[in-house]
C-alpha positions as a Python dict, from the first residue, in 0.01 Angstrom:
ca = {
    (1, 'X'): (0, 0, 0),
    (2, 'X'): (-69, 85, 337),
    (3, 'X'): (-351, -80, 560),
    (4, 'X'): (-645, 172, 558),
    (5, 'X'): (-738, 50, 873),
    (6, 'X'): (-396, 194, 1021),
    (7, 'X'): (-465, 533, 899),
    (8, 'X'): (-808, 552, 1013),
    (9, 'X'): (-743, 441, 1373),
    (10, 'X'): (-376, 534, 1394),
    (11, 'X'): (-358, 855, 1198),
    (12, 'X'): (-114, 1068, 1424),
    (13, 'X'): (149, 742, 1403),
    (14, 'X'): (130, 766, 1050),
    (15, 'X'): (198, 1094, 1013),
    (16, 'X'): (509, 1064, 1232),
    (17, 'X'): (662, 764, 1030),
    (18, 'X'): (588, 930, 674),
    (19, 'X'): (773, 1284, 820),
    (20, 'X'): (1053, 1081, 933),
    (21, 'X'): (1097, 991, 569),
    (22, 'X'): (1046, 1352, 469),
    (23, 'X'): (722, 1334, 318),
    (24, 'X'): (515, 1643, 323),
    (25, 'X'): (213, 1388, 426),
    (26, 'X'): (-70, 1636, 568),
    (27, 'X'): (-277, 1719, 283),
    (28, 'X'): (-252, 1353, 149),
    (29, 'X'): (-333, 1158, 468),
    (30, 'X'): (-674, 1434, 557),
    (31, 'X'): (-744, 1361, 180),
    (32, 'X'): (-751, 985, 252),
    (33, 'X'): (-937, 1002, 557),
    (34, 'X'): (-1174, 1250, 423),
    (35, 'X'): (-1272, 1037, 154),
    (36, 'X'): (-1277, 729, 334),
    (37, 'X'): (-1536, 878, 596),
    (38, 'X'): (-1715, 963, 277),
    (39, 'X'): (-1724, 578, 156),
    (40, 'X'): (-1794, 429, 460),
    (41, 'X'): (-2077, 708, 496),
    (42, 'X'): (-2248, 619, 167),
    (43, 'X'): (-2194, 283, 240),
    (44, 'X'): (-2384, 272, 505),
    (45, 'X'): (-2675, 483, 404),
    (46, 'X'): (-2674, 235, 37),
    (47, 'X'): (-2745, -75, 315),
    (48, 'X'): (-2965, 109, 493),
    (49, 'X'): (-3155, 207, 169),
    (50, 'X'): (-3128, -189, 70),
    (51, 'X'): (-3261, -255, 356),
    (52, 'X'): (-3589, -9, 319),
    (53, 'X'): (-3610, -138, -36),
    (54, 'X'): (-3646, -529, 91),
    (55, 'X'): (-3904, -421, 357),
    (56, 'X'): (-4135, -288, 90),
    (57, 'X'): (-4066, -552, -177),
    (58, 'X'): (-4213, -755, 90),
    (59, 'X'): (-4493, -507, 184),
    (60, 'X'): (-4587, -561, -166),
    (61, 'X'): (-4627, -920, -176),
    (62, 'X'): (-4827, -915, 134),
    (63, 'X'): (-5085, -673, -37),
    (64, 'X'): (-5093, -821, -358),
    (65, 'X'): (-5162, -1107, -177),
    (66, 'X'): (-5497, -984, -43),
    (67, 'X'): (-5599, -797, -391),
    (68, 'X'): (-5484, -440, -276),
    (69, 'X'): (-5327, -363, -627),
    (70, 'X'): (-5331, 5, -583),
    (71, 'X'): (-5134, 27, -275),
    (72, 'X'): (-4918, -231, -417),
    (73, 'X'): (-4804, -20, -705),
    (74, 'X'): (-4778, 262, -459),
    (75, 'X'): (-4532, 86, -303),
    (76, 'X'): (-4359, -13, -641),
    (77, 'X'): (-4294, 332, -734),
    (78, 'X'): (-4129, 395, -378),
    (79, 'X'): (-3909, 68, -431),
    (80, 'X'): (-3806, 191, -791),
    (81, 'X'): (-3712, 556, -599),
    (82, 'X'): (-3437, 345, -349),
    (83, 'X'): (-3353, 184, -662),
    (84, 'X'): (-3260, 512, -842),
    (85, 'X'): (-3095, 646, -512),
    (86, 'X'): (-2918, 296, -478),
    (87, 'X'): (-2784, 332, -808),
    (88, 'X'): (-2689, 684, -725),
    (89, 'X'): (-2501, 617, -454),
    (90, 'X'): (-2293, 331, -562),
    (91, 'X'): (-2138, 549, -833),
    (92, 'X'): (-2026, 779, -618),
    (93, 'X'): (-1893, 493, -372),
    (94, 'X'): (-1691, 358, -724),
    (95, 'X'): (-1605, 734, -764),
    (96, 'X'): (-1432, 780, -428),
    (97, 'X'): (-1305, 446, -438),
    (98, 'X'): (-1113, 500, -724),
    (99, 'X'): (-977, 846, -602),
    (100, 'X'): (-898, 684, -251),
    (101, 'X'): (-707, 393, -435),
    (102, 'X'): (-491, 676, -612),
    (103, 'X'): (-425, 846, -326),
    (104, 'X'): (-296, 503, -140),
    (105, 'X'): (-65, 444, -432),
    (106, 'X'): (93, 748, -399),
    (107, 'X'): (186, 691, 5),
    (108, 'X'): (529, 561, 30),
    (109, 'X'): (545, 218, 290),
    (110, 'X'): (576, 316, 679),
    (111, 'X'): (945, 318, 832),
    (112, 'X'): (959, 53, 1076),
    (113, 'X'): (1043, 226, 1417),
    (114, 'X'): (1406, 81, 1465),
    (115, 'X'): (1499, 233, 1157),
    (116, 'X'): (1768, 595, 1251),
    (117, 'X'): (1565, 898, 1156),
    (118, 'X'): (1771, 1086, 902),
    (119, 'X'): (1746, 1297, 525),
    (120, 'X'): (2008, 1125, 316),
    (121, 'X'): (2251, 844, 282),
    (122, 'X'): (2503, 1087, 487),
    (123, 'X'): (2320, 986, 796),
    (124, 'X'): (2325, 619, 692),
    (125, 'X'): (2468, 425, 998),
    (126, 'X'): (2752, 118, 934),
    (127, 'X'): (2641, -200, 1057),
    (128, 'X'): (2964, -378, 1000),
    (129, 'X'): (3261, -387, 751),
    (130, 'X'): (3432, -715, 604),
    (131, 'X'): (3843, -736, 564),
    (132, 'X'): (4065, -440, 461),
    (133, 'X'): (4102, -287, 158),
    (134, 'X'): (4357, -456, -62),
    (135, 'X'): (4689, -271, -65),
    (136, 'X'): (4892, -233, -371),
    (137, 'X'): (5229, -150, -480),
    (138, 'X'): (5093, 48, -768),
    (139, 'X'): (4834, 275, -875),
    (140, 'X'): (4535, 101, -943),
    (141, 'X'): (4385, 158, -1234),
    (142, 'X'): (4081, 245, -1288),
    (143, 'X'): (3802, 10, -1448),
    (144, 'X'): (3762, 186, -1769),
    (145, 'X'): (4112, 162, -1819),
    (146, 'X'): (4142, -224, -1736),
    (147, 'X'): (3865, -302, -1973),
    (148, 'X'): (4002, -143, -2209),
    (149, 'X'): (4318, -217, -2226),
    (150, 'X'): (4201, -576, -2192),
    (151, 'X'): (3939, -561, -2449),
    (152, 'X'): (3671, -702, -2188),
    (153, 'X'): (3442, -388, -2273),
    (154, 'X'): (3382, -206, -2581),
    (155, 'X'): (3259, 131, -2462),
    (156, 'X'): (3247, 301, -2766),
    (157, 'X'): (3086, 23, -2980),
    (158, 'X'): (2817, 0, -2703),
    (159, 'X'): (2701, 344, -2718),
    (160, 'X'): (2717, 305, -3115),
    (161, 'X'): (2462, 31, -3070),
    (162, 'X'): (2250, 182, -2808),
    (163, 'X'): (2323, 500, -2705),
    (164, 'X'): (2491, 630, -2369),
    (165, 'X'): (2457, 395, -2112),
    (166, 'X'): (2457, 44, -2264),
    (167, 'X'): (2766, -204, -2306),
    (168, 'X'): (2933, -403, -2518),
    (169, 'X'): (3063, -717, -2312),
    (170, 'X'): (3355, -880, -2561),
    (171, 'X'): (3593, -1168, -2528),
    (172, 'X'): (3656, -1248, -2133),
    (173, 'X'): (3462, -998, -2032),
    (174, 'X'): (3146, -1148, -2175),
    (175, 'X'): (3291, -1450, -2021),
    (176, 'X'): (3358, -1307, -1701),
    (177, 'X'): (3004, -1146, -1675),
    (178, 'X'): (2826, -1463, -1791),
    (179, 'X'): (3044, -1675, -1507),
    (180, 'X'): (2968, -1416, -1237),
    (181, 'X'): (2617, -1501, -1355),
    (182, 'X'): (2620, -1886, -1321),
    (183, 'X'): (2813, -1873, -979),
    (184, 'X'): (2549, -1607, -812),
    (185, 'X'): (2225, -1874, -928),
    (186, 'X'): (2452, -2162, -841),
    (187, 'X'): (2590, -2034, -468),
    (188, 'X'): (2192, -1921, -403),
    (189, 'X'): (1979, -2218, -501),
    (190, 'X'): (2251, -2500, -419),
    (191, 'X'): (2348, -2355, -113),
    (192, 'X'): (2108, -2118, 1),
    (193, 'X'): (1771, -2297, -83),
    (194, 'X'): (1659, -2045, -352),
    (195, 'X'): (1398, -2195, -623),
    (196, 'X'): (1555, -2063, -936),
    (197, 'X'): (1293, -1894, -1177),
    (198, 'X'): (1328, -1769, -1494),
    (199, 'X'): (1072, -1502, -1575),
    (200, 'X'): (970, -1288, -1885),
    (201, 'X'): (1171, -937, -1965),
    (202, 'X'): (861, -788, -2009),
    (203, 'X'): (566, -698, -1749),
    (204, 'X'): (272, -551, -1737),
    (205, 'X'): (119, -227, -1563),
    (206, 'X'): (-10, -413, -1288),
    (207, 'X'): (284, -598, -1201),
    (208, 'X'): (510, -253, -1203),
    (209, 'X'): (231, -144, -949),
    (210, 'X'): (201, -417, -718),
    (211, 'X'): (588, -415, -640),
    (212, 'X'): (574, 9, -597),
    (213, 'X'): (763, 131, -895),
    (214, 'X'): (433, 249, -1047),
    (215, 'X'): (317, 532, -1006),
    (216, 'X'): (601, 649, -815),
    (217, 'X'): (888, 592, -1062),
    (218, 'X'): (686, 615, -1410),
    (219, 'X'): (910, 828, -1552),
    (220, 'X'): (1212, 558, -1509),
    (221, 'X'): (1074, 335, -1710),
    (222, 'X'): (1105, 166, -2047),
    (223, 'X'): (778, 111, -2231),
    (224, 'X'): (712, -113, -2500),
    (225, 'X'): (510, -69, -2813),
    (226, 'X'): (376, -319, -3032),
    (227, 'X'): (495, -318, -3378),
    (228, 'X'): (352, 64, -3552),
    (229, 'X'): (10, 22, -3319),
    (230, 'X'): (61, 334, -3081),
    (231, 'X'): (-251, 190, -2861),
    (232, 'X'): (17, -73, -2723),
    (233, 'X'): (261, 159, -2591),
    (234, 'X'): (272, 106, -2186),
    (235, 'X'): (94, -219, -2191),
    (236, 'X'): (423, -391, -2111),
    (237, 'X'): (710, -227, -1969),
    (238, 'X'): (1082, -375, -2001),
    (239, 'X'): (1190, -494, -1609),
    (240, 'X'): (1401, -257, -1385),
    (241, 'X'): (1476, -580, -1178),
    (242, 'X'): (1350, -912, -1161),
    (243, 'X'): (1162, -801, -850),
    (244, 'X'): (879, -656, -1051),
    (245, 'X'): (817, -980, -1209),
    (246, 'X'): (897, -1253, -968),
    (247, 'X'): (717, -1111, -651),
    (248, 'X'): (422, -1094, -852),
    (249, 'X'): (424, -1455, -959),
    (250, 'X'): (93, -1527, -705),
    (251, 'X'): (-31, -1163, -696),
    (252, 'X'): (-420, -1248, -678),
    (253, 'X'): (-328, -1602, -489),
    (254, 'X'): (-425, -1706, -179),
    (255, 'X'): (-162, -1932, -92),
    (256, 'X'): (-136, -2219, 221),
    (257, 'X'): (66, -2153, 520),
    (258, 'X'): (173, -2450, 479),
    (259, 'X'): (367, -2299, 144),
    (260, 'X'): (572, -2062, 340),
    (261, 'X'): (832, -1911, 322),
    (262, 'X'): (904, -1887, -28),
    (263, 'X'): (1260, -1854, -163),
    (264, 'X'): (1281, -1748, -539),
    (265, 'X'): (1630, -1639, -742),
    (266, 'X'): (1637, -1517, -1075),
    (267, 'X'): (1829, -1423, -1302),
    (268, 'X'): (1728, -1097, -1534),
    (269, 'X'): (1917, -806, -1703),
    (270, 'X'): (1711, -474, -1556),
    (271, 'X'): (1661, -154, -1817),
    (272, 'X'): (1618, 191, -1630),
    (273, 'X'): (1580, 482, -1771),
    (274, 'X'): (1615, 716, -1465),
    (275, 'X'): (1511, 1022, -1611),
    (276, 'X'): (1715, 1347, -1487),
    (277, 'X'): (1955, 1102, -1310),
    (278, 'X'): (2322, 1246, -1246),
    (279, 'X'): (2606, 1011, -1408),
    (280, 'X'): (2437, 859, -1716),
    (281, 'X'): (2601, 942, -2024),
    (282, 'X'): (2915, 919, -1854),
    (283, 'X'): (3206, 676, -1963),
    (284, 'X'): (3194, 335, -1746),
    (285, 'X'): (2990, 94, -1587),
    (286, 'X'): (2874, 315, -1228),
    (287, 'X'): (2567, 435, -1377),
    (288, 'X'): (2407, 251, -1714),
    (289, 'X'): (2076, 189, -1861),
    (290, 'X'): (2076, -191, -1913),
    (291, 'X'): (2248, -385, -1574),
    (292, 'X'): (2249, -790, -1533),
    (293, 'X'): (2128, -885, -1189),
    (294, 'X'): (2005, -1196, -1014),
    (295, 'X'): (1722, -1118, -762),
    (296, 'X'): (1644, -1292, -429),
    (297, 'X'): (1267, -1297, -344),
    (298, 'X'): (1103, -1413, -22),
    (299, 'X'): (729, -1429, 66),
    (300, 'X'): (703, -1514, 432),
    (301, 'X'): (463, -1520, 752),
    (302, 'X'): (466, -1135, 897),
    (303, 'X'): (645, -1262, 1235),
    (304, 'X'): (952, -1393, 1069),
    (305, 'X'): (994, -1182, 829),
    (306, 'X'): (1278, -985, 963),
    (307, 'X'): (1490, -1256, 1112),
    (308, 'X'): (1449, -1341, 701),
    (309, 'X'): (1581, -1028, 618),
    (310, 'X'): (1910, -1074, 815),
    (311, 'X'): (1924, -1461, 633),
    (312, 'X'): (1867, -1277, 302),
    (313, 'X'): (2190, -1012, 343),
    (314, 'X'): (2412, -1279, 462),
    (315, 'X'): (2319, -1473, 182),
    (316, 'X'): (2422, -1145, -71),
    (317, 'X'): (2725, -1083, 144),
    (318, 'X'): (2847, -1485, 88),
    (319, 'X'): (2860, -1350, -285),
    (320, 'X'): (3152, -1100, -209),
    (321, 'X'): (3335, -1310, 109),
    (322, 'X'): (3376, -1599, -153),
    (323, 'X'): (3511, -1325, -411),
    (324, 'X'): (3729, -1219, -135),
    (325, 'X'): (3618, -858, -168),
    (326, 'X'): (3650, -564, 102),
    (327, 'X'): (3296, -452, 218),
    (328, 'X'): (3046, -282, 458),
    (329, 'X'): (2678, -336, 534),
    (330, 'X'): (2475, -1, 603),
    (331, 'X'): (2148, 53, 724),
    (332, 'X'): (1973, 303, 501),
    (333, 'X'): (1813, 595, 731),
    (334, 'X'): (1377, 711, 665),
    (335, 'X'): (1519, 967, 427),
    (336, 'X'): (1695, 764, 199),
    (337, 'X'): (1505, 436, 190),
    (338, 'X'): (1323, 335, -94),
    (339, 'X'): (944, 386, -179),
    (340, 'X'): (827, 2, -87),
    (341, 'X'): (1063, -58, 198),
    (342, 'X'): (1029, -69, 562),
    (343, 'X'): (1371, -167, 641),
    (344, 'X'): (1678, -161, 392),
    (345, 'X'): (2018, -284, 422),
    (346, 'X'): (2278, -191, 137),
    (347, 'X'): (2598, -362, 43),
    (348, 'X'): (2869, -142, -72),
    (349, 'X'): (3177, -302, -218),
    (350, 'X'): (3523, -123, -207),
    (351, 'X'): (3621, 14, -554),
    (352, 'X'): (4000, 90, -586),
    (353, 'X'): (4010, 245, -864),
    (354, 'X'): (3717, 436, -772),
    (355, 'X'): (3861, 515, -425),
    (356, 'X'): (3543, 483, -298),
    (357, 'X'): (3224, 177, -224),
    (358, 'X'): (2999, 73, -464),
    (359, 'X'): (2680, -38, -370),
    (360, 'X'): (2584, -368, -500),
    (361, 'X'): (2320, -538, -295),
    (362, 'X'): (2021, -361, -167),
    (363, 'X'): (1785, -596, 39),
    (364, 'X'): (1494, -505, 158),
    (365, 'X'): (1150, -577, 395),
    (366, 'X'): (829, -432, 238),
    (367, 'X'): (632, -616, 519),
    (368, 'X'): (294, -651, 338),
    (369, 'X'): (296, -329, 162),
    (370, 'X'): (371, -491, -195),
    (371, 'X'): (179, -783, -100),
    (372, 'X'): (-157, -561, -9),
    (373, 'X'): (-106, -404, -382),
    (374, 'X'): (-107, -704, -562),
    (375, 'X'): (-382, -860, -340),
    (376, 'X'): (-135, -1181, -201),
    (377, 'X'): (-255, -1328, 82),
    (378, 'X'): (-209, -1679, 287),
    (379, 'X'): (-474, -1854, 453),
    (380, 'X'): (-368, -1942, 844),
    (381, 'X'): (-423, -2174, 1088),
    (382, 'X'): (-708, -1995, 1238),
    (383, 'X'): (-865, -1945, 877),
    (384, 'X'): (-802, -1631, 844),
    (385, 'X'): (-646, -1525, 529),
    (386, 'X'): (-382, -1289, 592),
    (387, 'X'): (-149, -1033, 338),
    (388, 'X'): (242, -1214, 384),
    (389, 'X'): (513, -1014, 401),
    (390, 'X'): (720, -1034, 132),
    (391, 'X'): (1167, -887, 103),
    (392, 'X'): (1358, -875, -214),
    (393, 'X'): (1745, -849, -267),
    (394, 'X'): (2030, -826, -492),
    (395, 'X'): (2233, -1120, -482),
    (396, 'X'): (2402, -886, -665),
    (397, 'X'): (2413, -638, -947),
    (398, 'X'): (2684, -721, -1174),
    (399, 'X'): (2781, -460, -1317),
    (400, 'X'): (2934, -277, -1040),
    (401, 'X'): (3042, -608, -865),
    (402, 'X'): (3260, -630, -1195),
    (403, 'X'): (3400, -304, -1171),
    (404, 'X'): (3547, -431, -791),
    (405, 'X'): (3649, -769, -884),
    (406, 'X'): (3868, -656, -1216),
    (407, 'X'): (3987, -320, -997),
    (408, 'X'): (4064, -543, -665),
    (409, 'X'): (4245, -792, -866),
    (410, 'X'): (4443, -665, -1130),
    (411, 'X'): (4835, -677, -1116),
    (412, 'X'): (5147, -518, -1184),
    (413, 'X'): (5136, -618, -1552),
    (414, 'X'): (4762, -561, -1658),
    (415, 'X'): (4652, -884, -1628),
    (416, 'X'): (4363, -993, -1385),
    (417, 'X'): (4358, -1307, -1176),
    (418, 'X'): (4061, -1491, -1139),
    (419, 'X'): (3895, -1572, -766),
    (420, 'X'): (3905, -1937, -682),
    (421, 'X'): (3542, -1969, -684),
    (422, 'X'): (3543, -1835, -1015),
    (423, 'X'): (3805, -2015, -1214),
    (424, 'X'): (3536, -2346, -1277),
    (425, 'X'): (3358, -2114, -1469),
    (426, 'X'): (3617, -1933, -1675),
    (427, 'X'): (3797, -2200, -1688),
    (428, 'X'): (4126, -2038, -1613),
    (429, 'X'): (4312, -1793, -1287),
    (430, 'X'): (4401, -1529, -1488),
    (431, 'X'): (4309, -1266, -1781),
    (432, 'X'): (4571, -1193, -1925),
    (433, 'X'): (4731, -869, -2086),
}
């Protein structure tokens, strides 16, 4: 959520930053103002009212006092008048308050001004690409192919089960995915001073909100229902990522400096419906409902928090360097960032069979948008208490990182060799045909 505060004194800037992300913001941001000048307005007259109200109370006391009972009650009925007024006003103040809140919701997070200006992920910039792609003396197959031919995926059987859009992992590819898994939390807490968490599948409202995919991205989402009892359904909502419940784990907190940063890593399968969205339905693993993931979460002090954000995509590209995978690190531009973020980097990981990259990591500085929604703050030296800044990041998404590592690595004969970092898991170098 953006600071109010910003928009009221800074208005012009933050019109500039939301039309550099393409946001038809006029309407929205005079609505905001409009109704804020309102609040503080009725604000001020309900204290000056308060303070009438008080003046008389003690009027009253005076001439009751010295036995003037008429112009006491006098008084009384003017006191009970504020009263009425008082109560008046503060409805509307809850009113506005409420409509001002929606309004806020609804504002995407302000581009921080490094970021390129552009309109999609065409005018994404490259920050810097890792090794070649590999070179084979064959066709590569693509992954469909591969995981079928090597029974690591039952496509059909999935989609029997679920619907378009969900997998069946069998055999070594259930192994595979599980190991990827274990060696993602492993590399991040053991080596990159993560706290692993495990949190629940299932959030509520308010947690969905505080991280920015409600309202925005409603209609992506999987809601639950209780049992028959239709007065449950959208209490809880399956996760999208592990973000939604793991940066809320102090929403309402005020936390100790002395606690910062925080480094969290989870692991969580995510469930998105994405409504309307181009590619699901289709045969593979590019674009499905139900993904495994593990999420990297930091809650830091505002002026290190991008400094963290460099640490927190070196840590996701560690992930593919140890697979030994070709990749490139882009910038995303205004236009295609998401909703929450100020500053996003994205990991794409070459896909031979594909011909093309594959993103797998997007990380991510919110600065203290997310935290200002879920009312997080930290108490500083000065004893202040301040909103933290808070990042999140794929460390990765699996299911695409599976489609490189089975395309980059099969052979001549249809088998697969494992990654050296990998083989502890699977306990062997090489899927076989």
């Amino acid at each position: 959520m953006l600071d109010i505060k910003v928009i009221r004194e800074q208005p012009d800037f933050v019109r500039e930053r939301l039309a550099a992300r393409g946001v038809e913001d006029a309407v929205p941001i005079a609505e905001v103002l409009s109704l804020d000048e309102q609040r503080r307005k009725y604000l001020t007259e309900v204290e000056q009212l308060k303070a009438q109200r008080n003046r008389l109370s003690k009027e009253i006391g005076v001439l009751m006092g010295q036995k003037k009972t008429a112009e006491a009650d006098a008084k009384k009925i003017a006191t009970r008048e504020f009263g009425t007024r008082i109560a008046g006003l503060d409805k509307s103040v809850a009113e506005i308050e409420t409509s001002l809140q929606q309004n806020l919701l609804r504002l995407p997070n302000l581009p921080h001004t490094s970021v390129v200006v552009g309109k999609s992920a065409a005018d994404n910039p490259v920050v810097r690409v890792h090794g070649d792609p590999p070179v084979f003396t064959f066709k590569p197959k693509p992954h469909v192919e591969l995981c079928e031919s090597l029974k690591l995926i039952d496509f059909v059987r999935g989609a029997k089960l679920s619907g378009s859009g969900f997998l069946l992992y069998t055999n070594w590819g259930a192994r595979l995915e599980r190991g990827l898994i274990q060696f993602l939390i492993d590399l991040h807490t053991i080596e990159h001073g993560y706290t692993e968490v495990s949190p629940p599948y299932l959030v509520s409202r308010d947690c969905m909100t505080g991280v920015g995919q409600f309202p925005k991205f409603e209609d992506q989402a999987y809601a639950v229902q209780e049992g028959g009892d239709g007065s449950t359904l959208g209490r809880l909502y399956l996760v999208p990522t592990a973000e939604a419940p793991v940066a809320n784990i102090h929403r309402e907190e005020i936390l100790g400096e002395n606690q910062l940063p925080i480094y969290y890593c989870a692991y969580s399968p995510c469930f998105r419906a994405e409504a309307g969205a181009a590619g699901v339905g289709t045969r593979g693993m590019i674009r499905v409902h139900q993904f495994d993931k593990v999420e990297l979460i930091k809650i830091v002090k505002p002026e290190t928090s991008y400094d963290e954000l460099e640490k927190m995509v070196a840590n996701a590209e560690r992930v593919l360097q140890l697979l030994g995978l070709h990749y490139r690190v882009i910038q995303l531009c205004t236009g295609d960032m998401g909703f929450a973020s100020a500053m996003t980097y994205d990991i794409e990981v070459w896909s031979p069979g594909q011909g093309s990259y594959l993103e797998v990591s997007s990380c991510s500085n919110c600065e203290d948008f997310q935290a200002r929604r879920m009312n997080l703050r930290f108490k500083a030296g000065t004893g202040e208490n301040k909103f933290p800044h808070i990042l999140n990041g794929s460390g990765t998404a699996l299911a695409r990182l599976f489609v490189a590592l089975v395309e980059t690595y099969q052979q001549t004969d249809g088998s697969i060799t494992i990654p050296e970092k990998l083989q502890p898991y699977l306990k062997t170098d090489r899927i076989l045909a």
